[in-house]
C-alpha positions as CSV (number, residue, x, y, z in Angstrom):
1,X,21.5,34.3,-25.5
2,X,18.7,36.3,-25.5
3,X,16.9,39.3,-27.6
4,X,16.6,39.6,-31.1
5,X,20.0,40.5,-32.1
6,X,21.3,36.9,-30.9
7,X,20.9,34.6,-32.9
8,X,23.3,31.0,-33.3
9,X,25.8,29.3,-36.0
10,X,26.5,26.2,-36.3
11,X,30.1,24.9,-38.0
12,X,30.8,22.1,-39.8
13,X,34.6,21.1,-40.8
14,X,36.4,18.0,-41.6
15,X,38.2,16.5,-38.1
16,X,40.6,14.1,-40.3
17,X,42.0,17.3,-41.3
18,X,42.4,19.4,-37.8
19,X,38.6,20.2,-37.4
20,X,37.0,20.5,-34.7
21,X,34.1,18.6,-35.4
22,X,30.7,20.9,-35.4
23,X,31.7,24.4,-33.1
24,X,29.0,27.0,-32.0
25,X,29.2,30.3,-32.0
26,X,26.9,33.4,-31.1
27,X,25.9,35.4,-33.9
28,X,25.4,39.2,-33.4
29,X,22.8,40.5,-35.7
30,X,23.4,43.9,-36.0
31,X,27.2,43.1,-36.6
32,X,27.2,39.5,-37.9
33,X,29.8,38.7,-36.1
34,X,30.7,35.7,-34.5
35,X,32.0,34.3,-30.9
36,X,32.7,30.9,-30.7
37,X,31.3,29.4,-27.2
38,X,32.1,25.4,-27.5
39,X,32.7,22.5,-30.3
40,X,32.2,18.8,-30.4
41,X,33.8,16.5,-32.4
42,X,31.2,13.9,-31.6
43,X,30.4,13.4,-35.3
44,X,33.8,12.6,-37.5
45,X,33.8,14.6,-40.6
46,X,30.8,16.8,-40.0
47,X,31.1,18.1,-43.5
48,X,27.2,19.4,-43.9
49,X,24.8,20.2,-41.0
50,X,21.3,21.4,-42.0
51,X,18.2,21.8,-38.8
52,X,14.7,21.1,-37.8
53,X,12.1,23.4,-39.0
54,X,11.5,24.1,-35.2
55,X,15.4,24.7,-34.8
56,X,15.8,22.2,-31.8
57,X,17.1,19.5,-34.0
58,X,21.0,19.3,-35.6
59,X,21.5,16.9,-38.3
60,X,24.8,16.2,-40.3
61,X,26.9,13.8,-42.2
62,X,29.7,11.9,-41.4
63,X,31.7,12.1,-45.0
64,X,33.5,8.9,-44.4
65,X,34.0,6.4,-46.7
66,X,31.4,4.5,-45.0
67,X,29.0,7.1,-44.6
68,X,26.8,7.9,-41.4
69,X,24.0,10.6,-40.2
70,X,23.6,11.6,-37.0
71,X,20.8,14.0,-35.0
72,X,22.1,16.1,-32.5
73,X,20.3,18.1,-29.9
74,X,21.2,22.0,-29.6
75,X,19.0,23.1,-26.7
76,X,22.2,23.6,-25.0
77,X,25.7,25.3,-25.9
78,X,26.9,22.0,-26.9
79,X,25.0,19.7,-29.2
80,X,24.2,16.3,-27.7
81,X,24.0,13.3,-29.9
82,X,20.5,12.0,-30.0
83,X,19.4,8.7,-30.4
84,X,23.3,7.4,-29.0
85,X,24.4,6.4,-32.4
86,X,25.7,7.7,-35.8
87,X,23.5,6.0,-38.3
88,X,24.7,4.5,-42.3
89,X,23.7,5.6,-44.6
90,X,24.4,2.5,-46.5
91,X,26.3,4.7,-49.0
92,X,29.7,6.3,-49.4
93,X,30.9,9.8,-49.0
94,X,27.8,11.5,-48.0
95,X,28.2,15.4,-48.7
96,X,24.6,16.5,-48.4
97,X,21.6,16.2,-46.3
98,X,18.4,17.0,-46.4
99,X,14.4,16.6,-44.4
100,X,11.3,16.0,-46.8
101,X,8.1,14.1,-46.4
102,X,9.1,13.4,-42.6
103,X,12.3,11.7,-43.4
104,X,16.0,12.5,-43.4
105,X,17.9,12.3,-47.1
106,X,21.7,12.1,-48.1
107,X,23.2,12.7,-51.0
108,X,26.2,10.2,-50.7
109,X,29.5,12.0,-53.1
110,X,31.1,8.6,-53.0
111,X,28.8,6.0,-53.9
112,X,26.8,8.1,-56.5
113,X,23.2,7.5,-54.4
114,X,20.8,9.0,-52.4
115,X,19.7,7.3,-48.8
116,X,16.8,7.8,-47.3
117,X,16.2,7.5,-42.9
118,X,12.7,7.9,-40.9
119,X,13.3,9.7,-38.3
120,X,12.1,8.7,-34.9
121,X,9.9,10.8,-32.5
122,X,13.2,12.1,-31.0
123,X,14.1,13.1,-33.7
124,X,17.2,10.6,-34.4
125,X,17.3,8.7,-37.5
126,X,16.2,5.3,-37.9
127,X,17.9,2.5,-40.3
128,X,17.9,3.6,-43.7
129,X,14.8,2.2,-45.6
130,X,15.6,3.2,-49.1
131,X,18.8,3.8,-51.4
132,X,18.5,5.1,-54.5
133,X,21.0,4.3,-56.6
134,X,22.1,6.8,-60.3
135,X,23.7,5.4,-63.2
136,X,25.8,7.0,-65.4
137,X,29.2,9.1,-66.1
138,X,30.9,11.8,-67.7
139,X,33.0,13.1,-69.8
140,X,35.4,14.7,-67.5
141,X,38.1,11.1,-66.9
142,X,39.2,12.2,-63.7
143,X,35.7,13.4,-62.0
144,X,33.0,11.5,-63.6
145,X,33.8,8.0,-64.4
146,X,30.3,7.1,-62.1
147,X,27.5,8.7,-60.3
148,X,28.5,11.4,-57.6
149,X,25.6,12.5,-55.9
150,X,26.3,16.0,-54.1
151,X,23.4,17.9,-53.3
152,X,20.0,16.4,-52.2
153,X,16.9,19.1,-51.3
154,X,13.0,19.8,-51.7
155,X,11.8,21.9,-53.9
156,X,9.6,24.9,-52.7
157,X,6.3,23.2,-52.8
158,X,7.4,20.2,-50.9
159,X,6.1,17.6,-53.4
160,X,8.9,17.3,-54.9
161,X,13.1,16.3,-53.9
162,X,15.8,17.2,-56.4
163,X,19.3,15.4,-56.2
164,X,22.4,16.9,-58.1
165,X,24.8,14.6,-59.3
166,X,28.5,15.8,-60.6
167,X,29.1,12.6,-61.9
168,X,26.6,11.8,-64.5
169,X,25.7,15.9,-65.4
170,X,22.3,15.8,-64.4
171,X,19.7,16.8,-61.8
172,X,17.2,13.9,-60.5
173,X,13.7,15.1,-59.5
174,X,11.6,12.3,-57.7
175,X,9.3,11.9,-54.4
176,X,9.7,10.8,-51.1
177,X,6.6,8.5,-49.9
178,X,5.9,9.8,-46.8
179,X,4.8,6.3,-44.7
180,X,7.5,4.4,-46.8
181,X,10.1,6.3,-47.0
182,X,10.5,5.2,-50.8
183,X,11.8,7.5,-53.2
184,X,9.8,7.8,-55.9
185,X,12.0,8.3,-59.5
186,X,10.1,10.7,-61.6
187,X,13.1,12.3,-64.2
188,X,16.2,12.8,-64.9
189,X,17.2,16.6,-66.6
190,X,20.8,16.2,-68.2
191,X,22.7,19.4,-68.4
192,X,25.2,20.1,-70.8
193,X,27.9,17.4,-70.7
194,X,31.3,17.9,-68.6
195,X,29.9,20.8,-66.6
196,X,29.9,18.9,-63.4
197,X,26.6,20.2,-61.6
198,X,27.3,20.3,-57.6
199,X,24.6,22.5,-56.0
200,X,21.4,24.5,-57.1
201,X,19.6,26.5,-55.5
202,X,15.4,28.1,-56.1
203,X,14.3,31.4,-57.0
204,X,12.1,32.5,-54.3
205,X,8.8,32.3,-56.4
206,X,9.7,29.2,-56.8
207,X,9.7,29.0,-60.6
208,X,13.2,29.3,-61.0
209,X,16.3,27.2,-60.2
210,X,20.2,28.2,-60.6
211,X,22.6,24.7,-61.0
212,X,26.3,26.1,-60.0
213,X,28.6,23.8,-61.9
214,X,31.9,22.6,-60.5
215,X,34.2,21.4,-62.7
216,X,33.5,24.7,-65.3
217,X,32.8,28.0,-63.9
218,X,29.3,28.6,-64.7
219,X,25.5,28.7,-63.6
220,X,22.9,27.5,-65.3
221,X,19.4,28.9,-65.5
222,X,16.7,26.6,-65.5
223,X,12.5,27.0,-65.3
224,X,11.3,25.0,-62.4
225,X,7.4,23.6,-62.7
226,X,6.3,22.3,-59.6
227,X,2.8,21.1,-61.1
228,X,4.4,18.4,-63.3
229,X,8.2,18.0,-61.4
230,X,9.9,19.2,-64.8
231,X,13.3,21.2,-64.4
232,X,13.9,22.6,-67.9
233,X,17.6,24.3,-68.0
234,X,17.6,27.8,-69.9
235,X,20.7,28.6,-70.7
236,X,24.5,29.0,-69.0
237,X,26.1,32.2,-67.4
238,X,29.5,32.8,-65.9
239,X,30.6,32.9,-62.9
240,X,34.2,34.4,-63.4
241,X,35.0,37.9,-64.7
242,X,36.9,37.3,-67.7
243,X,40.5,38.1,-66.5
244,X,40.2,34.7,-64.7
245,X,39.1,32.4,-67.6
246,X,43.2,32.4,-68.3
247,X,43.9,31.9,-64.7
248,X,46.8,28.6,-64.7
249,X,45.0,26.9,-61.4
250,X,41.5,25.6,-62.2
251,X,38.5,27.1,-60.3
252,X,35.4,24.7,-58.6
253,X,32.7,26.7,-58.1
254,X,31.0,25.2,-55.0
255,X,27.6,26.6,-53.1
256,X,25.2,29.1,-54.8
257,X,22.8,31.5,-52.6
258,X,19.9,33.2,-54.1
259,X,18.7,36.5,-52.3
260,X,15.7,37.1,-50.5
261,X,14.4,39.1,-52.8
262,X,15.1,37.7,-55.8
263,X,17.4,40.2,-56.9
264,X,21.1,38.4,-56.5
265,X,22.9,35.2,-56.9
266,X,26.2,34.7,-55.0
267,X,28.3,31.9,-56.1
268,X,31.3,30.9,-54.1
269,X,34.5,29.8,-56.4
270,X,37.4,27.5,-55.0
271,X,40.8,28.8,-56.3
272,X,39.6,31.8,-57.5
273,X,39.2,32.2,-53.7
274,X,35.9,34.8,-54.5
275,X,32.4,35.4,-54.1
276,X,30.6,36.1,-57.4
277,X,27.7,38.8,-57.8
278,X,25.4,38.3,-60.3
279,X,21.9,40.0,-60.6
280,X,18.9,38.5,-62.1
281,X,16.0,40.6,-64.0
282,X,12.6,40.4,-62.5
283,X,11.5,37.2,-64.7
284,X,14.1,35.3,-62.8
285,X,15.7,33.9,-66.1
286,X,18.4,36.2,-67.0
287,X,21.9,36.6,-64.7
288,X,24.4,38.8,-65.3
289,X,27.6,38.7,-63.2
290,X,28.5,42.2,-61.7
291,X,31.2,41.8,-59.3
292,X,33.6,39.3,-57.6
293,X,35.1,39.7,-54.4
294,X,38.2,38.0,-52.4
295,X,36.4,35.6,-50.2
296,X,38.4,36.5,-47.0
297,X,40.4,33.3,-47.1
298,X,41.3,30.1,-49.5
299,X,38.9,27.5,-50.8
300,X,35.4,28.4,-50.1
301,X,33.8,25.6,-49.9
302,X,30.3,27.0,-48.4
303,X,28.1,30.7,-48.4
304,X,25.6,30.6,-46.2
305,X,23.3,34.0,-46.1
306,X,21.8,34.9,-43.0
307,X,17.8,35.0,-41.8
308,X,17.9,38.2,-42.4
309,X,20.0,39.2,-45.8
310,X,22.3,41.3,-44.7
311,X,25.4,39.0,-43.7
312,X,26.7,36.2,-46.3
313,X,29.1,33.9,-44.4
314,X,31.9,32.3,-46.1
315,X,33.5,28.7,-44.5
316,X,37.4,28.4,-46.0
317,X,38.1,25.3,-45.9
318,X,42.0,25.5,-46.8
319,X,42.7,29.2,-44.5
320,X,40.5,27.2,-41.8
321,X,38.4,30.5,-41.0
322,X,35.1,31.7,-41.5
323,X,34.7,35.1,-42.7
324,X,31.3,37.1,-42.9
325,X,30.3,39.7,-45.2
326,X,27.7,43.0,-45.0
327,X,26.0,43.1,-48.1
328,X,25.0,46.1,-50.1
329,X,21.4,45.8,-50.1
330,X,21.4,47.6,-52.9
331,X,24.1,46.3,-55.2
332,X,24.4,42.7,-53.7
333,X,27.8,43.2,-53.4
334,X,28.9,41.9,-50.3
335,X,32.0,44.1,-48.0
336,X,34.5,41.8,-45.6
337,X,33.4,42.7,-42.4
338,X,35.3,39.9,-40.1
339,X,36.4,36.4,-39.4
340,X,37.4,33.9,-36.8
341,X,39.5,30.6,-36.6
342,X,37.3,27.7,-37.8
343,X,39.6,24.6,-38.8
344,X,39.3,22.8,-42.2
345,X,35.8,24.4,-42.0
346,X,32.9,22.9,-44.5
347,X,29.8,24.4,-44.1
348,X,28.1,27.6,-42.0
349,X,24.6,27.0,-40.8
350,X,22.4,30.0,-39.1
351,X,19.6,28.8,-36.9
């Protein structure tokens, strides 16, 4: 692939469920569509990928009950494992991963705790050198009888990594030491109680952070302060229209994507089967939810916008598709545009 229309995506999806592991496909930029050119099903349960900074690098989970990480090289059309292993996590049900301070970091769904792996000069993961374990619960009986770590990720300025854990309705913000590999606690910001938080995602100033919750329909807004590593939550918004708020089937909210610009959050909502519009004011602390559009398939379990914001990418995890989307660069609302065949698919990354 060549020029600058080409570009690469990268697809995660669950092989215990028909997946095909992680499949590749060529990305045209002027289109956004997508041709799928291999797949390996090296890694089991690939469920999250995320990539180097120099894009050379593939790194994903293995959401197994006894969770691994494994680096993959994606010089060529098919990534190679690197290293020759999968690596443990020493946790359960990893869901999320994440680089900071030179090391790799999973947020493991299953155990409640976050591991963290150096990463050798290959880029390949050593043996996990820290596990951070959360306490707490819920009050939902069913989803948060104990810690569920989701999400793990830096925050803008890079000092700082923020886990988001469903279980125990709160965000952890602490540090990674960058020679030890220890994670550092710093604080603990408990949002309201029941919500569920799964993912969030920064305002690109950097001052601003949206928490999509899971297990009630809604975003919260929250001022971000890098200088001291406080997250302060604002205040909720939906993300339904309210037609659906009488809807029989329950709806769980799952990624959240902040625009480019600053202008739009898009939410995507399992069982509602939609991608949410909402636009924020130029402070960054007030949403309002605009529009909500079919997602091109059932159970959205990732969005993923492109390098360029102008193509949001949807991976249906229950249709087994992934569907992309031109998006109104004016409106944020995003327009079906195609899809192709993508097994139990989990997650869409763009490189």
């Amino acid at each position: 692939m060549s020029g600058n229309s080409a570009g690469r995506a990268f697809i995660g999806s669950f092989t215990t469920n028909g997946g095909k592991g992680i499949t590749v496909a060529e990305v045209d930029r002027e289109t956004g569509a997508l041709t799928v050119v291999g797949s390996t099903d090296t890694v089991p349960d690939p469920s999250f990928l995320v990539a180097s900074a120099d894009g050379t690098i593939l790194y994903a989970v293995s959401e197994a009950s006894e969770g691994a990480a494994a680096a993959l090289d994606i010089a060529g059309e098919v990534p190679r494992l690197v290293g020759g292993c999968l690596r443990s996590v020493n946790g359960d049900g990893p869901t999320h991963l994440t680089l900071a301070a030179n090391h790799l970091v999973t947020a493991n769904y299953g155990s409640g705790s976050v591991t963290v792996l150096p990463l050798r000069e290959d880029g390949s993961p050593r043996a996990a050198v820290f596990v951070e374990q959360h306490e707490g619960s819920g009050p939902d009986a069913e989803r948060q009888t104990e810690p569920h770590a989701h999400q793990v990720l830096p925050d803008p300025s890079g000092d700082w990594l923020l886990s988001v854990d469903l279980g125990t309705d709160s965000v952890y913000v602490g540090a990674v030491d960058r020679v030890t590999g220890e994670l550092r606690p710093h604080g603990e910001t408990a949002l309201r109680p029941g919500t569920g938080p799964r993912h969030l995602a920064f305002h690109p100033a950097g001052r601003h952070a949206y928490v999509l919750n899971e297990l009630e329909p809604t975003l919260t807004l929250c001022r971000w302060d890098a200088a001291t590593g406080v997250l302060e939550p604002l205040h909720e918004v939906p993300v339904l229209p309210e037609e659906a708020a009488g809807a029989p089937d329950r709806t769980y909210p799952s990624e959240v994507v902040v625009s480019l610009d600053g202008r739009f959050v898009w939410t995507a909502n399992r069982g509602h089967d939609s991608i949410s519009v909402l636009t924020l004011d130029e402070t960054g602390e007030k949403a309002q939810l605009v529009a909500s559009v079919p997602c091109g398939g059932n159970w959205p379990r990732d969005l993923t916008l492109d390098p360029t914001g102008q193509w949001l990418y949807a991976a249906n995890e229950r249709s087994g598709d992934v569907s992309w989307f031109a998006v109104d660069q004016e409106t944020g609302v995003p327009r079906h545009a195609g899809s192709i065949d993508a097994p139990a698919a989990s997650c869409v990354l763009l490189v």
